[in-house]
C-alpha positions as CSV (number, residue, x, y, z in Angstrom):
1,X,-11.3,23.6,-19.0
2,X,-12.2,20.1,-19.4
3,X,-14.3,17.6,-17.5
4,X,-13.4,14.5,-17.3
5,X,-15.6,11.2,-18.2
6,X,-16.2,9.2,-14.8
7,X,-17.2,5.9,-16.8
8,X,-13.8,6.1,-18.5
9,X,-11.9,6.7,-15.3
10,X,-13.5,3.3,-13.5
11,X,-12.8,1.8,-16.2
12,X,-9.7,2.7,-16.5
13,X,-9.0,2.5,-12.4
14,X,-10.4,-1.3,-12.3
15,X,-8.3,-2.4,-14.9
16,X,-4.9,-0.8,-13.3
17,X,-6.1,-2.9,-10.5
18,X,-6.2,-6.1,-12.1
19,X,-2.9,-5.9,-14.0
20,X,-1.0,-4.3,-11.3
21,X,1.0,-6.9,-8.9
22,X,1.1,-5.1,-6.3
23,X,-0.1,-1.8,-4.1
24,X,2.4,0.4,-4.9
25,X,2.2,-0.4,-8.5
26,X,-1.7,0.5,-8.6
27,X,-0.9,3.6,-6.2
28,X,1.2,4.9,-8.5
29,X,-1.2,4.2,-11.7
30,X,-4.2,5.9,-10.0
31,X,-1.8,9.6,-9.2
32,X,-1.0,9.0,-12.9
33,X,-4.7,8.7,-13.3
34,X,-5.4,12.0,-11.5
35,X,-3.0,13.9,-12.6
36,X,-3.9,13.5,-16.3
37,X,-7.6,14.1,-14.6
38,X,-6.6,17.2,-13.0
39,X,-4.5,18.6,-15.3
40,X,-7.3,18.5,-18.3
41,X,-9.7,20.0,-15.8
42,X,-7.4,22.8,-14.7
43,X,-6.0,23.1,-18.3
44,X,-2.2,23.3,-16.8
45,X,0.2,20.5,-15.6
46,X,-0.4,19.2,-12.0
47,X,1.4,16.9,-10.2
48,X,-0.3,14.1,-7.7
49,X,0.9,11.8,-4.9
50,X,-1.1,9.7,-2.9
51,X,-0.2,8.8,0.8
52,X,-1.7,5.4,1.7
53,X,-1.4,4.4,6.0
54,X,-3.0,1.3,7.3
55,X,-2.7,-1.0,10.6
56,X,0.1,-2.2,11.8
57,X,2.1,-0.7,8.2
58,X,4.5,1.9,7.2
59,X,3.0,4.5,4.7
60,X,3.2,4.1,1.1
61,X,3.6,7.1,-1.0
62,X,3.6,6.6,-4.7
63,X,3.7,9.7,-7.4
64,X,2.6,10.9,-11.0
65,X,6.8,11.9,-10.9
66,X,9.7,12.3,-9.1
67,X,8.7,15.7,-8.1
68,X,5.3,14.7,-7.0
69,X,7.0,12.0,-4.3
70,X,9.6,14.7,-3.0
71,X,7.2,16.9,-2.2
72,X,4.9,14.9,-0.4
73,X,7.7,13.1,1.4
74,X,8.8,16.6,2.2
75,X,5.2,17.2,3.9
76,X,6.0,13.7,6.0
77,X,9.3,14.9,7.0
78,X,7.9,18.4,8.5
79,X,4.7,17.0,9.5
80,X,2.6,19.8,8.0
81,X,0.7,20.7,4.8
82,X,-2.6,20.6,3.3
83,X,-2.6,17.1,2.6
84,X,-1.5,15.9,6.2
85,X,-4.8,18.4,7.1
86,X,-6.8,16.8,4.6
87,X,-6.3,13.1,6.1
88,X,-6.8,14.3,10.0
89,X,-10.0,16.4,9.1
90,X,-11.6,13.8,6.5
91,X,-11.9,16.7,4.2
92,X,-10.3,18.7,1.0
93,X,-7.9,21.3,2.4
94,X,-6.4,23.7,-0.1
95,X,-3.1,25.5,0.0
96,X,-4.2,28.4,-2.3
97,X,-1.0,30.3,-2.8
98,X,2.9,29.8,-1.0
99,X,3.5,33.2,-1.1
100,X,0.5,34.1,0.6
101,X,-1.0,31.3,2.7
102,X,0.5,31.1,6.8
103,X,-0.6,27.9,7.8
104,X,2.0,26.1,6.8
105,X,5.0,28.0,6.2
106,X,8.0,26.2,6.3
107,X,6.3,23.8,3.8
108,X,5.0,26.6,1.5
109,X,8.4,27.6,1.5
110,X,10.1,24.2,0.0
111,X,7.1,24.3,-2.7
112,X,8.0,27.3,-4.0
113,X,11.8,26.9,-4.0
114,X,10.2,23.4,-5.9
115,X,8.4,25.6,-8.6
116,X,5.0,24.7,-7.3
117,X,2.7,28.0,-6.2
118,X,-0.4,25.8,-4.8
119,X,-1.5,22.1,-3.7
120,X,-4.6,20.7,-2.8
121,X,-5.3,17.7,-0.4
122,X,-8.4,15.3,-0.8
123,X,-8.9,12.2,1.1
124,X,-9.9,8.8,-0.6
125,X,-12.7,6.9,1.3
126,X,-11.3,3.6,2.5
127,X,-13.1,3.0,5.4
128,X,-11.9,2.1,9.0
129,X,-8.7,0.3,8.8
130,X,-7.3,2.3,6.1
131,X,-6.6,6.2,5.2
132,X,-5.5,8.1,1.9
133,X,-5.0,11.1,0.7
134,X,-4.3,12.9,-3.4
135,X,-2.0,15.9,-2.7
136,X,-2.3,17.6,-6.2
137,X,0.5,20.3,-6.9
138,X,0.3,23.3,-9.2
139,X,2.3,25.6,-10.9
140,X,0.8,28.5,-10.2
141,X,-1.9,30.2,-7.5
142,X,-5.5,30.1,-8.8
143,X,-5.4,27.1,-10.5
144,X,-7.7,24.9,-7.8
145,X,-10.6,26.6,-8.3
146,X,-14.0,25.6,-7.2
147,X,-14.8,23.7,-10.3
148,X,-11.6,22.2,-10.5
149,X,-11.8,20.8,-6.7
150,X,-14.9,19.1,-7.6
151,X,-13.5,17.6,-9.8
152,X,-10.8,16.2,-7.8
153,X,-13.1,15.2,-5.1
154,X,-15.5,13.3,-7.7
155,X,-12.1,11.8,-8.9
156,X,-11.2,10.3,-5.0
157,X,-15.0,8.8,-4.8
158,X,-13.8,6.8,-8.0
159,X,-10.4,6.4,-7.2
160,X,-11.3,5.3,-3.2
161,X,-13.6,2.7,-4.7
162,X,-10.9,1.4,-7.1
163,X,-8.4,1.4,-3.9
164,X,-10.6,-0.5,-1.2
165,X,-10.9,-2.9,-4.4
166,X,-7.2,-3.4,-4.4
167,X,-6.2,-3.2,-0.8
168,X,-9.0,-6.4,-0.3
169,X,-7.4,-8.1,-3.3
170,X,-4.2,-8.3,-1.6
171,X,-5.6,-8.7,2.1
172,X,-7.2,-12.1,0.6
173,X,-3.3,-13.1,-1.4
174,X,-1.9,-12.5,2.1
175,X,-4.2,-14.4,3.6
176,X,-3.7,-17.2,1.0
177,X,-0.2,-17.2,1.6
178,X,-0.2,-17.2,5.1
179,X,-2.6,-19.9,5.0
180,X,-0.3,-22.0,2.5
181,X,3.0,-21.4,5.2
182,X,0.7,-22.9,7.9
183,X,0.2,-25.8,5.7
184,X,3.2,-26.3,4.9
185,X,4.8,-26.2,8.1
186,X,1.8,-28.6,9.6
187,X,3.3,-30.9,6.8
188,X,6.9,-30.2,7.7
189,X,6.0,-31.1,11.5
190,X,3.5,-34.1,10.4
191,X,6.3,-35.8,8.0
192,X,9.2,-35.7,11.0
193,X,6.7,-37.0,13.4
194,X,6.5,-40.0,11.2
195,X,10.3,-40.3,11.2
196,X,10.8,-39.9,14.6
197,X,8.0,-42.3,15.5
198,X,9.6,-44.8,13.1
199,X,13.4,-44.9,14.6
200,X,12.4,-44.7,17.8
201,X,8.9,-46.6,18.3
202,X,7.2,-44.1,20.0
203,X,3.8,-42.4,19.4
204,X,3.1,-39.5,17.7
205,X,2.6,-37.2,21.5
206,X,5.7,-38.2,22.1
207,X,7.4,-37.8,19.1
208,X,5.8,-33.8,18.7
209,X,7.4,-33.6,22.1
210,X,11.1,-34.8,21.0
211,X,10.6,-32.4,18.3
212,X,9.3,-29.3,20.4
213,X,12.2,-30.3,23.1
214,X,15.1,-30.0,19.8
215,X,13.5,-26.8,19.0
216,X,13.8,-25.1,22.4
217,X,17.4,-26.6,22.6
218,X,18.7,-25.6,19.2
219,X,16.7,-22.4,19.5
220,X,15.3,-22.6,15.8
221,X,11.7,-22.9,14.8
222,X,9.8,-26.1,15.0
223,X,9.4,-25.7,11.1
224,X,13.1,-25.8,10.9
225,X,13.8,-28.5,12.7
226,X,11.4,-30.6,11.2
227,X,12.4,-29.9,7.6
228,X,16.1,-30.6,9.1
229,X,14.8,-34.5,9.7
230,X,12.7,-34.9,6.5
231,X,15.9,-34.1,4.6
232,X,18.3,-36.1,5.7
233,X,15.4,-39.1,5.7
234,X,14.9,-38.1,1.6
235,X,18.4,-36.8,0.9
236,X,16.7,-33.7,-0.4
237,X,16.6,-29.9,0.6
238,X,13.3,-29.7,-1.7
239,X,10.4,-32.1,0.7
240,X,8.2,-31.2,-1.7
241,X,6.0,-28.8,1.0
242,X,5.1,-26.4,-1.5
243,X,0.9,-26.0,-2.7
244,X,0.1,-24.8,-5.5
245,X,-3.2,-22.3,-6.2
């Protein structure tokens, strides 16, 4: 049974962060992570999936393999399992054995017809606005032993680290890019103002109220419109609205 080196793991975790483009792509990096992780500590092959939920979002699963996302979609679809139990407690929840564990039978039924005899659920520490949970899968019963667990809890304190890291990395691009559409749209408005004010001799109040009126009366977004009158002025779909970083 092997332990695994923290300092390589962060390492390693950071830099799937900053080379991933996306969530999901550093989601499924860190189960491959863990199951590499797990699987040296426990000496056999095990399986991980990681359930991410925040605000206002659909859940993102992502998976070491194929296997590793069926089953944890599987849990989803029923609603129960160890790793479900593991992100409503805030703690590790262990499905020791299918063949002999009741509290989640219908589940513990669909592992076993999967080839997997025991899973284990540990939560990642993200803070308020954010939950996720590892669901590890083995082959056999007895392979989560105590040592083994702490290692995949000492494992989620790395991993939820690496995770908050990434979910603020792409809170901020959002940000960026919503902040960029608002620009751009202020332009939009700001440039067929200028038109409008120019044909028809008017100031720009009254102009923004021509425009808001052709909005509501075409029923299309003031953005639209706007871009609608900058183009015919330039003869150009492309007004040149876009910023750059």
């Amino acid at each position: 049974m092997e332990s695994f080196d923290h300092g390589e793991h962060i390492r390693g975790l950071h830099e799937l962060v900053a080379g991933s483009a996306d969530i999901k792509g550093t989601l499924d990096g860190l189960t491959r992570f863990a199951a590499t992780a797990i699987s040296q500590s426990s000496g056999a092959p095990i399986d991980c999936a990681v359930t991410l939920r925040r605000r206002k979002r659909t859940a993102t699963v992502a998976g070491s393999s194929k296997k590793a996302v069926e089953l944890d979609n599987l849990e989803q679809t029923l609603q129960e399992g160890p790793c479900l139990d593991a992100l409503d407690k805030g703690r590790t929840v262990l499905l020791a054995d299918v063949e002999t564990d009741t509290n989640w039978p219908e589940y513990s039924k669909l592992l076993a017809g999967h080839g997997c005899h025991s899973a284990l659920g540990v939560p990642l520490p993200l803070g308020e606005t954010s939950e996720a949970v590892l669901n590890f899968f083995a082959p056999a019963p007895g392979l989560f032993t105590e040592e083994v667990i702490k290692e995949a809890e000492a494992f989620a304190e790395v991993a939820g680290s690496t995770l908050r890291l990434a979910i603020r990395i792409e809170a901020m691009e959002q940000l960026n890019a919503d902040l960029k559409a608002a620009m751009a749209s202020r332009t939009a408005i700001d440039l067929a103002c200028g038109v409008i004010m120019a044909q028809s001799r008017i100031s720009q109040d009254e102009a923004f109220r021509l425009l808001t009126q052709a909005s509501s009366h075409r029923n299309q977004k003031l953005r639209t419109v706007a871009e609608e009158i900058v183009e015919k002025v330039t003869g150009s779909a492309d007004a040149k609205l876009n910023f750059e970083d």
